[in-house]
N, CA, C and O of each residue as an XYZ file, in Angstrom:
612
protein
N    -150.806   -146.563    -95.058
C    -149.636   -147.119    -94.427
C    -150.043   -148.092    -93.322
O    -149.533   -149.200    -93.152
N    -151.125   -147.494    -92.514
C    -150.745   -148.447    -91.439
C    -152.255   -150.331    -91.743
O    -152.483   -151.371    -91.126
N    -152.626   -149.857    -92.640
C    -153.993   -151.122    -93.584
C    -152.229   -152.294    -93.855
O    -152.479   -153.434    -94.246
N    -151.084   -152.046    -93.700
C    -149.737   -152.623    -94.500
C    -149.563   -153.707    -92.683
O    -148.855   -154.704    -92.543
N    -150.433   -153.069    -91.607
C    -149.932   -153.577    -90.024
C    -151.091   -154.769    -90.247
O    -150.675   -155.927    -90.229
N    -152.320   -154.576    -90.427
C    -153.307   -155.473    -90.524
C    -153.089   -156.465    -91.640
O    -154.065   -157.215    -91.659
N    -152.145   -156.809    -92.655
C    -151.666   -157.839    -93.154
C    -152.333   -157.406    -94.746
O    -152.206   -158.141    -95.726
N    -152.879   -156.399    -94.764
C    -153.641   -155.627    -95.962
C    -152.435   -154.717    -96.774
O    -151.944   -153.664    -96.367
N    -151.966   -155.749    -98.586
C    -151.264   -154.599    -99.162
C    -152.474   -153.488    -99.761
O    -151.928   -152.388    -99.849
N    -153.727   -153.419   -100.139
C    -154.257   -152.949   -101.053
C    -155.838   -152.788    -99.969
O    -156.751   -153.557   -100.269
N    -156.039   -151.948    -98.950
C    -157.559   -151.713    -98.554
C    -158.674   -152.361    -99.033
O    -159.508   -153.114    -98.531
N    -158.498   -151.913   -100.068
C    -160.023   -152.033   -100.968
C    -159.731   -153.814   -101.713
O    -160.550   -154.340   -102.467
N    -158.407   -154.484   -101.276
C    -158.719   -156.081   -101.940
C    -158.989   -156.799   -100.796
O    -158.325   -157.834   -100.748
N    -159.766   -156.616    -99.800
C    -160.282   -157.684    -98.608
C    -161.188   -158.226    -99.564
O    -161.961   -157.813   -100.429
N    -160.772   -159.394    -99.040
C    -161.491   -160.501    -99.469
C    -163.168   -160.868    -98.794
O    -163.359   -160.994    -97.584
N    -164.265   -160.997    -99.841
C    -165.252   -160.810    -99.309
C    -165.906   -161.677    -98.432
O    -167.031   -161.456    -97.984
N    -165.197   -162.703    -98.166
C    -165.579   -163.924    -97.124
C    -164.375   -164.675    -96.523
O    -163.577   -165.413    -97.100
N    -164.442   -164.257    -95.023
C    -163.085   -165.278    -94.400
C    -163.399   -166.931    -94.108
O    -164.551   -167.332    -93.940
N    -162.381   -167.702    -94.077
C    -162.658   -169.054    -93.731
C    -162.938   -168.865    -92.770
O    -163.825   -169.707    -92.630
N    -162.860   -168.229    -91.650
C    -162.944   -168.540    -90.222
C    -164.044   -166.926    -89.582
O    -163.752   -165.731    -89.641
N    -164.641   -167.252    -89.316
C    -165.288   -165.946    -88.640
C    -166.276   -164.967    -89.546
O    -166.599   -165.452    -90.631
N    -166.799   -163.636    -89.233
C    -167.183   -162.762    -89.718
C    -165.772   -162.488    -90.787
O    -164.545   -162.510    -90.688
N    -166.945   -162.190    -91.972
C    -166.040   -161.414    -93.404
C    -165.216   -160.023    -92.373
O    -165.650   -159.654    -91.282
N    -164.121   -159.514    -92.988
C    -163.075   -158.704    -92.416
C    -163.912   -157.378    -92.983
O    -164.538   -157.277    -94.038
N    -163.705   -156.359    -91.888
C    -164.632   -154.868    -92.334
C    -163.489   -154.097    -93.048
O    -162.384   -154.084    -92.505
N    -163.667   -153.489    -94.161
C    -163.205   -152.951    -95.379
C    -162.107   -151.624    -94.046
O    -162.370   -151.213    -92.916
N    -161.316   -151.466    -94.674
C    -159.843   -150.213    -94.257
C    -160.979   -149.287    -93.893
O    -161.122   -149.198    -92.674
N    -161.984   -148.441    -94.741
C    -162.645   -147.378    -94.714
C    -163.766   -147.586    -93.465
O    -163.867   -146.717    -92.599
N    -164.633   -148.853    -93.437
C    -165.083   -148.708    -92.153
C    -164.564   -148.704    -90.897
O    -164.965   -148.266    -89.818
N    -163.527   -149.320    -91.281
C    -162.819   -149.153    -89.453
C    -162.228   -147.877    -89.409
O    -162.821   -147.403    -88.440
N    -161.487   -147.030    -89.788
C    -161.444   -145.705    -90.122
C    -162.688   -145.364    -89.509
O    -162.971   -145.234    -88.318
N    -163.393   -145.241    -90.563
C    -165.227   -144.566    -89.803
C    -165.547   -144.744    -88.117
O    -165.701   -143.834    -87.302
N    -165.585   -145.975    -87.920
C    -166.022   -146.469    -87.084
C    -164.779   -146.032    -86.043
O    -165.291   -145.766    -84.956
N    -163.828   -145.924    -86.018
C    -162.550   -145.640    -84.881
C    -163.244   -143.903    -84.789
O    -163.859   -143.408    -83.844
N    -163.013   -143.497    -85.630
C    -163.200   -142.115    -85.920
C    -164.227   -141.891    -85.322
O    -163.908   -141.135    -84.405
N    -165.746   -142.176    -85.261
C    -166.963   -141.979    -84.662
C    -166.695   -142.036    -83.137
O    -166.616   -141.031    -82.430
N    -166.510   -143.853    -82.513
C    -166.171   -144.013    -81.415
C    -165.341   -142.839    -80.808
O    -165.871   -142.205    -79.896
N    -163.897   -142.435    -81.288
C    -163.590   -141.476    -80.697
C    -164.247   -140.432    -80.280
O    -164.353   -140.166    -79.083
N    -164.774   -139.706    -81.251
C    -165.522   -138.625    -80.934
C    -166.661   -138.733    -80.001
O    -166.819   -138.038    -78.998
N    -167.558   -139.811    -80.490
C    -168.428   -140.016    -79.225
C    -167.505   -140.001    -77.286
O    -167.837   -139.454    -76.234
N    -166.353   -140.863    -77.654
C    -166.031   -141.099    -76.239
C    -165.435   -139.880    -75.811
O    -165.312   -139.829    -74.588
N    -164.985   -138.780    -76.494
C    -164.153   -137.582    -75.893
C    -165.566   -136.508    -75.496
O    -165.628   -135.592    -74.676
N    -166.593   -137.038    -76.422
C    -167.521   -135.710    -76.388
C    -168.521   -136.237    -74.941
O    -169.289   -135.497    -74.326
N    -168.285   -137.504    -74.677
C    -169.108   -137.928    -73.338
C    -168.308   -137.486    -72.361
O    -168.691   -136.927    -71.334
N    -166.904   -137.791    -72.744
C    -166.381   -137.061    -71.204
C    -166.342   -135.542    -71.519
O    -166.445   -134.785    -70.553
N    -166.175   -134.891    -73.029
C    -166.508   -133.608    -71.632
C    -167.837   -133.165    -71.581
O    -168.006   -132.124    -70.948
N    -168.851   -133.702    -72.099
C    -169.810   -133.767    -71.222
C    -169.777   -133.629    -69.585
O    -169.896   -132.725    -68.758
N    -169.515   -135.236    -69.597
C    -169.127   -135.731    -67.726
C    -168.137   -134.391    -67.052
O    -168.373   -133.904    -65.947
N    -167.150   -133.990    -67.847
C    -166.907   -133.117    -67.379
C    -167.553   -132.027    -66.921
O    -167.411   -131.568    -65.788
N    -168.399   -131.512    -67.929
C    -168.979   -129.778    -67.825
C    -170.513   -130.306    -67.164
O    -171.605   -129.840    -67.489
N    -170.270   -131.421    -66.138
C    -172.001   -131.521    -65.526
C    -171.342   -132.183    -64.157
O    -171.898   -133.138    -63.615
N    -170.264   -131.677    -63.698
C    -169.456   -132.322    -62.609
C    -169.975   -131.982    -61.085
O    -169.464   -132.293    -60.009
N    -171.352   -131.120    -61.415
C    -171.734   -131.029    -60.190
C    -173.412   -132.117    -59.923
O    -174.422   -132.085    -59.221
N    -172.888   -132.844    -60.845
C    -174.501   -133.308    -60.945
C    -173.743   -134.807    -61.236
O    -173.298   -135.283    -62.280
N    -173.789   -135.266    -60.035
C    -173.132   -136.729    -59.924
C    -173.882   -137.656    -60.907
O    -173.270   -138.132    -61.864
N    -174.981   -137.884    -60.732
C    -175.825   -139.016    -61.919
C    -174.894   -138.926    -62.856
O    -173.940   -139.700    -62.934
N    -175.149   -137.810    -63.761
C    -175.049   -137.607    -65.268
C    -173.408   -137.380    -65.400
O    -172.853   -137.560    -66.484
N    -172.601   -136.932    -64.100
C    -171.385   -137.187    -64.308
C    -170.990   -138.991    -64.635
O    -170.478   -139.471    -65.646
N    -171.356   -139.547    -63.630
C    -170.877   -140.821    -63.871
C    -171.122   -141.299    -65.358
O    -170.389   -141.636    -66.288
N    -172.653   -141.162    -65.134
C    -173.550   -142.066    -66.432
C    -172.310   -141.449    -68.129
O    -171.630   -142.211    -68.817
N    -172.393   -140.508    -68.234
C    -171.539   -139.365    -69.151
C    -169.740   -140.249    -68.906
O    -169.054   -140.898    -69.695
N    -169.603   -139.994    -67.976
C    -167.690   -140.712    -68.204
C    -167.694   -142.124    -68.241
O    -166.809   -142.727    -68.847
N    -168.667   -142.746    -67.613
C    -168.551   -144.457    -68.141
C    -168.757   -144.286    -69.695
O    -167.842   -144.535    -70.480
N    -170.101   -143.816    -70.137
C    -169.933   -143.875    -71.946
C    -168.985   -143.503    -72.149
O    -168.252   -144.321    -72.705
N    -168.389   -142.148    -71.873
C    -167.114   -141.892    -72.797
C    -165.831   -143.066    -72.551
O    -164.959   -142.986    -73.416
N    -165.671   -143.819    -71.804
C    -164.628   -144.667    -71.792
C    -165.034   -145.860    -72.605
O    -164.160   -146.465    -73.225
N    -166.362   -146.275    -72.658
C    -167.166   -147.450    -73.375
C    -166.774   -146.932    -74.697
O    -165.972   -147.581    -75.369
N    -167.177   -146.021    -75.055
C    -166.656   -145.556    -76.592
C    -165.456   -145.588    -77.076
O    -165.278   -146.018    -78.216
N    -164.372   -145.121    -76.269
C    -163.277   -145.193    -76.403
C    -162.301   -146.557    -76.464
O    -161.349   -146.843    -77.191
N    -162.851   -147.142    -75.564
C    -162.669   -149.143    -75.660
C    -162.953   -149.194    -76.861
O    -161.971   -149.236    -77.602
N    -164.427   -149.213    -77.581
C    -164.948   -149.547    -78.770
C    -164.144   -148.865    -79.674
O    -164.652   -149.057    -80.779
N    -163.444   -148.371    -79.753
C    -162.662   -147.352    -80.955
C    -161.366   -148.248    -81.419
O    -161.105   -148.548    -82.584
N    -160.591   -148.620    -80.217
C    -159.666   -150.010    -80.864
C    -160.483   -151.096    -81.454
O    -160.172   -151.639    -82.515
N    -161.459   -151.388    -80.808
C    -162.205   -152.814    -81.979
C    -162.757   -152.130    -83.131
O    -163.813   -152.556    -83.599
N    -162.186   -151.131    -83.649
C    -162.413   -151.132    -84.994
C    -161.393   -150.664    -85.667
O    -161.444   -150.602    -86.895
N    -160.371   -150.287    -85.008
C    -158.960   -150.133    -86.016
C    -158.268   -151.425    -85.670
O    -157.689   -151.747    -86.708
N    -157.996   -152.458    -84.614
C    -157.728   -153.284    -84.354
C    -158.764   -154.779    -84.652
O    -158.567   -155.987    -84.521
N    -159.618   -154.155    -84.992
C    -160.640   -155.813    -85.164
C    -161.145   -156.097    -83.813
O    -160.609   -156.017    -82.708
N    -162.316   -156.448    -84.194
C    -163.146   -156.701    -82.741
C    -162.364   -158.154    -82.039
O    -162.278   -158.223    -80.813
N    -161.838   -159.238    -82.883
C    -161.759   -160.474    -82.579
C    -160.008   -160.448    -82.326
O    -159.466   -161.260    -81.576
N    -159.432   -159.644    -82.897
C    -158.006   -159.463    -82.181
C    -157.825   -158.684    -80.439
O    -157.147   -158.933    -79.442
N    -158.903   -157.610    -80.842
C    -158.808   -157.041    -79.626
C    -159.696   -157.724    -78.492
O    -159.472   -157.309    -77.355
N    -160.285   -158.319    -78.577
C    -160.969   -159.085    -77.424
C    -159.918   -160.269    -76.992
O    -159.841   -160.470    -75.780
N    -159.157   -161.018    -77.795
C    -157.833   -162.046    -77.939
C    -156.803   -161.063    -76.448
O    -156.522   -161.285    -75.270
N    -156.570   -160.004    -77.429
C    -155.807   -159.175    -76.657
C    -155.982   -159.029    -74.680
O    -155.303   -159.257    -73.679
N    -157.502   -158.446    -75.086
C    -158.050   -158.121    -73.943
C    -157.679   -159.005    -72.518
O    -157.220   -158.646    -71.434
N    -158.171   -160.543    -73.141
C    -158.048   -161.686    -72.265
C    -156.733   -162.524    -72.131
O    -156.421   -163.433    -71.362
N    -156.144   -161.965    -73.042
C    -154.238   -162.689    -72.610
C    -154.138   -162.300    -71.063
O    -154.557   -161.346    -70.408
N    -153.377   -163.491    -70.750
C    -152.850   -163.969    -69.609
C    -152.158   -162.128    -69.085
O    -152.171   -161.673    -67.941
N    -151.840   -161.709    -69.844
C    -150.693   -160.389    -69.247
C    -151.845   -159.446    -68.957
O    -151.869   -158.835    -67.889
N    -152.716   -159.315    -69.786
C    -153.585   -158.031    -69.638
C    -154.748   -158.734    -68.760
O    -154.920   -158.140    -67.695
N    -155.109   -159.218    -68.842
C    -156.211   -159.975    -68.572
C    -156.298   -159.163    -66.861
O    -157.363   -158.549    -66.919
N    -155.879   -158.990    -65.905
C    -156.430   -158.461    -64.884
C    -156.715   -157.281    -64.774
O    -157.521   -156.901    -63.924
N    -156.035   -156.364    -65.716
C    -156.204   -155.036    -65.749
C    -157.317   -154.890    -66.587
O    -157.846   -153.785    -66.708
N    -157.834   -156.118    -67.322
C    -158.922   -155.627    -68.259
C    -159.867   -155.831    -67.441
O    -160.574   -154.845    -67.231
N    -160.148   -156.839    -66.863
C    -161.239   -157.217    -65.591
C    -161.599   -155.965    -64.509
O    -162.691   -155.445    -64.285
N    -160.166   -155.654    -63.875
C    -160.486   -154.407    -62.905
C    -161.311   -152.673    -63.609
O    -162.275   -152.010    -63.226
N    -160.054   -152.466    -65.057
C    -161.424   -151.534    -65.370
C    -162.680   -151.692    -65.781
O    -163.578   -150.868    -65.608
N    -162.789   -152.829    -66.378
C    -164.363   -153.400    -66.575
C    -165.235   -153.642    -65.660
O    -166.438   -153.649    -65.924
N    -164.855   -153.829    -64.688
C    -165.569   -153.816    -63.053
C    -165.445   -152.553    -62.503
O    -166.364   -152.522    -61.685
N    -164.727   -151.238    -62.444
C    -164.886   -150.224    -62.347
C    -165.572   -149.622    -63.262
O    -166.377   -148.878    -62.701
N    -165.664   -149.565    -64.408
C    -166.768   -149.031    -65.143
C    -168.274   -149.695    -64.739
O    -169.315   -149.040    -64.781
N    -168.208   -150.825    -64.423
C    -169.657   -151.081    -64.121
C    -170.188   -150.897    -63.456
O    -171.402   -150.710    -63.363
N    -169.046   -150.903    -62.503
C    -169.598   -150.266    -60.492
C    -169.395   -149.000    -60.547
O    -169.183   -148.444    -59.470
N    -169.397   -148.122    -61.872
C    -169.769   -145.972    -61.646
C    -170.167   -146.201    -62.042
O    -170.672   -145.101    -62.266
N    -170.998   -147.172    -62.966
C    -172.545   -146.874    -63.589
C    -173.418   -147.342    -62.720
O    -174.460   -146.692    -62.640
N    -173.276   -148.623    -61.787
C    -173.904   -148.334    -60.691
C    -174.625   -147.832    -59.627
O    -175.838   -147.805    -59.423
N    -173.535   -147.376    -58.878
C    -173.036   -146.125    -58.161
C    -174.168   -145.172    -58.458
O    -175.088   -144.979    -57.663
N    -174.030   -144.388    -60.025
C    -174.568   -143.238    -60.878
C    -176.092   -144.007    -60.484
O    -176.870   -143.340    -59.802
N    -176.451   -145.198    -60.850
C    -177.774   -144.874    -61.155
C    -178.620   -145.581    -59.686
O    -179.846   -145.511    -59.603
N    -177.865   -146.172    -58.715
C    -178.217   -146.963    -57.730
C    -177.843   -146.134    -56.333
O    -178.335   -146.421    -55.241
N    -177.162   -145.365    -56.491
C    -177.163   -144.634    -55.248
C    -176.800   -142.960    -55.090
O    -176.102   -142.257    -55.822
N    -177.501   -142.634    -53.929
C    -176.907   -140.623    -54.547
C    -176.011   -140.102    -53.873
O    -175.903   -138.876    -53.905
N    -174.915   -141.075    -52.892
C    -173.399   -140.744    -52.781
C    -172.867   -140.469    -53.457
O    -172.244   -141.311    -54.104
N    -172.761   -139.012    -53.768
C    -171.226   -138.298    -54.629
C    -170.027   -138.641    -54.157
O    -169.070   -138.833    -54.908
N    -169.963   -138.755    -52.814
C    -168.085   -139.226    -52.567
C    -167.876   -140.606    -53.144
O    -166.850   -140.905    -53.755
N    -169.159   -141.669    -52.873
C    -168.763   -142.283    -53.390
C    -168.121   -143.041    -54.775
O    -167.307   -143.928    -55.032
N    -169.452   -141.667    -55.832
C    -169.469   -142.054    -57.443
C    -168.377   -141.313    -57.622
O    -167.874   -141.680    -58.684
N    -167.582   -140.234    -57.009
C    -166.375   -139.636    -57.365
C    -165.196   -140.377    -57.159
O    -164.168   -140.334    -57.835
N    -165.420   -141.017    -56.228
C    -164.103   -142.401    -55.714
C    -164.043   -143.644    -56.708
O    -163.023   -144.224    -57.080
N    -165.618   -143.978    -57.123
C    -165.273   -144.892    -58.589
C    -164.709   -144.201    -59.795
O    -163.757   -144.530    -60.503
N    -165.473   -143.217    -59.864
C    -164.319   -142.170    -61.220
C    -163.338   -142.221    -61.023
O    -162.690   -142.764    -61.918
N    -162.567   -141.748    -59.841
C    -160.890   -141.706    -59.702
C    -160.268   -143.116    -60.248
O    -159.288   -143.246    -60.982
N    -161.194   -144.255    -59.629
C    -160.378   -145.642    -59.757
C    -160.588   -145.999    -61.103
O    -159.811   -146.622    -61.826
N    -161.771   -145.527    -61.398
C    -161.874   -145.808    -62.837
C    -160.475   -145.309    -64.036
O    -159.630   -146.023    -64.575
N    -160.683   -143.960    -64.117
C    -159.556   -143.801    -64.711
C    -157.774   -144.306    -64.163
O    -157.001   -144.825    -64.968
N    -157.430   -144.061    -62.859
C    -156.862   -145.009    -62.535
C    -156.179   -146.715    -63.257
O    -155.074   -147.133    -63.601
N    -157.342   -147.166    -63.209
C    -157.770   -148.636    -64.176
C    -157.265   -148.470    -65.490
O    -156.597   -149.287    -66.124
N    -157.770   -146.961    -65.966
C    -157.582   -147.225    -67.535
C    -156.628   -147.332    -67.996
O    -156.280   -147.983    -68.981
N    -155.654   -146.181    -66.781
C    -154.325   -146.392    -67.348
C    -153.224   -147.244    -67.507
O    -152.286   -147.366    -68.295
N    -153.770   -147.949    -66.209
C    -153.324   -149.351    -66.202
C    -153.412   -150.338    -67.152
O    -152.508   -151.024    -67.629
N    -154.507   -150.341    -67.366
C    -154.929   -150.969    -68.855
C    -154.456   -150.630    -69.808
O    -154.102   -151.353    -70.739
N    -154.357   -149.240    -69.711
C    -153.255   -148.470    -71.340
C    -152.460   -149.388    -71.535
O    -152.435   -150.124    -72.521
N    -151.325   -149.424    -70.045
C    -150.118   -149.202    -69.890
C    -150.063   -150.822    -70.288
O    -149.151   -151.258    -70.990
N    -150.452   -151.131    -70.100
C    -150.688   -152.900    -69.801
C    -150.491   -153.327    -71.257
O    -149.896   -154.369    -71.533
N    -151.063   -152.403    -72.303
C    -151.209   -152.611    -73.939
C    -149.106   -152.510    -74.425
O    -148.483   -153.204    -75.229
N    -148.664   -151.498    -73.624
C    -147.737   -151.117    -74.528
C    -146.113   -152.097    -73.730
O    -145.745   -152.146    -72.557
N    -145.520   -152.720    -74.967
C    -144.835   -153.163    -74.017
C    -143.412   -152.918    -73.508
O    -142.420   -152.706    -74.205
N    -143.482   -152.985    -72.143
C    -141.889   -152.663    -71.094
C    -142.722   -151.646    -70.474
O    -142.382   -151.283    -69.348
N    -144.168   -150.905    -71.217
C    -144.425   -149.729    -69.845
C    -144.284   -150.276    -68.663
O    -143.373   -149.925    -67.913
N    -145.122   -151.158    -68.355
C    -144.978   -151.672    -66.886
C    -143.993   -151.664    -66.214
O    -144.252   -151.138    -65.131
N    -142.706   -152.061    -66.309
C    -141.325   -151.797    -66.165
C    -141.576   -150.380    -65.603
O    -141.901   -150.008    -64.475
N    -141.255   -149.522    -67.063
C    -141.069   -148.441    -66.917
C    -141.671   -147.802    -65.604
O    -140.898   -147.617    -64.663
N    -142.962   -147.462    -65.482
C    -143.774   -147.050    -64.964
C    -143.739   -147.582    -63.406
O    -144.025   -146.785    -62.513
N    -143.506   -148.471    -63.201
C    -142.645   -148.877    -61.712
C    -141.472   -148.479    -61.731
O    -141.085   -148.295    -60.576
N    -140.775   -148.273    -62.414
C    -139.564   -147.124    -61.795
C    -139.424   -145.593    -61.613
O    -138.575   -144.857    -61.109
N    -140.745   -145.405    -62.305
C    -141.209   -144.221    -62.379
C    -141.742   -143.808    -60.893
O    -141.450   -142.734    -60.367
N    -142.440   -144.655    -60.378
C    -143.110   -144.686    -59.163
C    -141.982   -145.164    -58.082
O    -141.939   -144.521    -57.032
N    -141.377   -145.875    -58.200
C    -140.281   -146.143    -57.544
C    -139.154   -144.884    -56.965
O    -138.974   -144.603    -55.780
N    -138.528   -144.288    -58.060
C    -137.926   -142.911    -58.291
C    -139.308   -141.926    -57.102
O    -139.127   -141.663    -55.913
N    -139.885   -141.768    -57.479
C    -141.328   -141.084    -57.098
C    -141.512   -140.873    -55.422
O    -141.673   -139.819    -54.808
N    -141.419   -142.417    -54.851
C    -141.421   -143.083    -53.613
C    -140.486   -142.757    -52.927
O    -140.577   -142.388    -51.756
N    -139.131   -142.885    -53.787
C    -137.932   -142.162    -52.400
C    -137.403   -140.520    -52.548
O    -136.654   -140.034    -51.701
């Protein structure tokens, strides 16, 4: 059903060479490949989770698991749609800020041995992501400021 969203009636009839770009990866590898990424990115955080007293390997552990998890839409979504995506004018700052928070807790993790501090990039990090989620789906933003709004008084 959803190979019918990617402009695909039939999986298995991609065509074996595009005019423009890399040949298109077959229904079944992106499947695979979403499927892997996931698992890698849930099994790094709870990793990061169950080593939460050991700042390094916390950070180092929840930046992969979010890196994986990024990588999991570029393969049910296409690497070259979702990077399009990434950098539109609408998303485009929220993709920058968690991408700069993920880089500055891997940092952090491997450049310095402040725990308040590598715990304060985790917070913002996820923070970021959701923003970034939210940023994907559209009217959340809306939403989600009235949510906070309501919240505030």
């Amino acid at each position: 059903v959803l190979h019918r969203y990617w402009g695909m009636e039939d999986p298995s009839a991609a065509p074996a060479v595009a005019v423009h770009g890399p040949p298109p990866m077959p229904w079944n590898i992106r499947v695979e490949g979403f499927l892997l990424c996931c698992t890698l990115g849930l099994m790094f955080s709870l990793m990061a989770w169950s080593s939460l007293g050991q700042w390094v390997t916390f950070g180092i552990y929840l930046s992969l698991g979010n890196l994986f998890s990024l990588l999991s839409g570029g393969f049910l979504l296409g690497f070259q749609h979702q990077y399009t995506a990434l950098l539109s004018p609408d998303r485009r700052p929220y993709t920058l800020l968690y991408l700069t928070l993920l880089t500055l807790t891997l940092a952090c993790a491997l450049l310095t041995p402040h725990s308040l501090l590598l715990l304060l990039c985790c917070v913002c990090q996820y923070v970021a992501w959701v923003a970034y989620c939210v940023s994907a789906i559209p009217g959340a933003r809306r939403c989600v400021t009235c949510v906070c709004r309501w919240l505030a008084s």
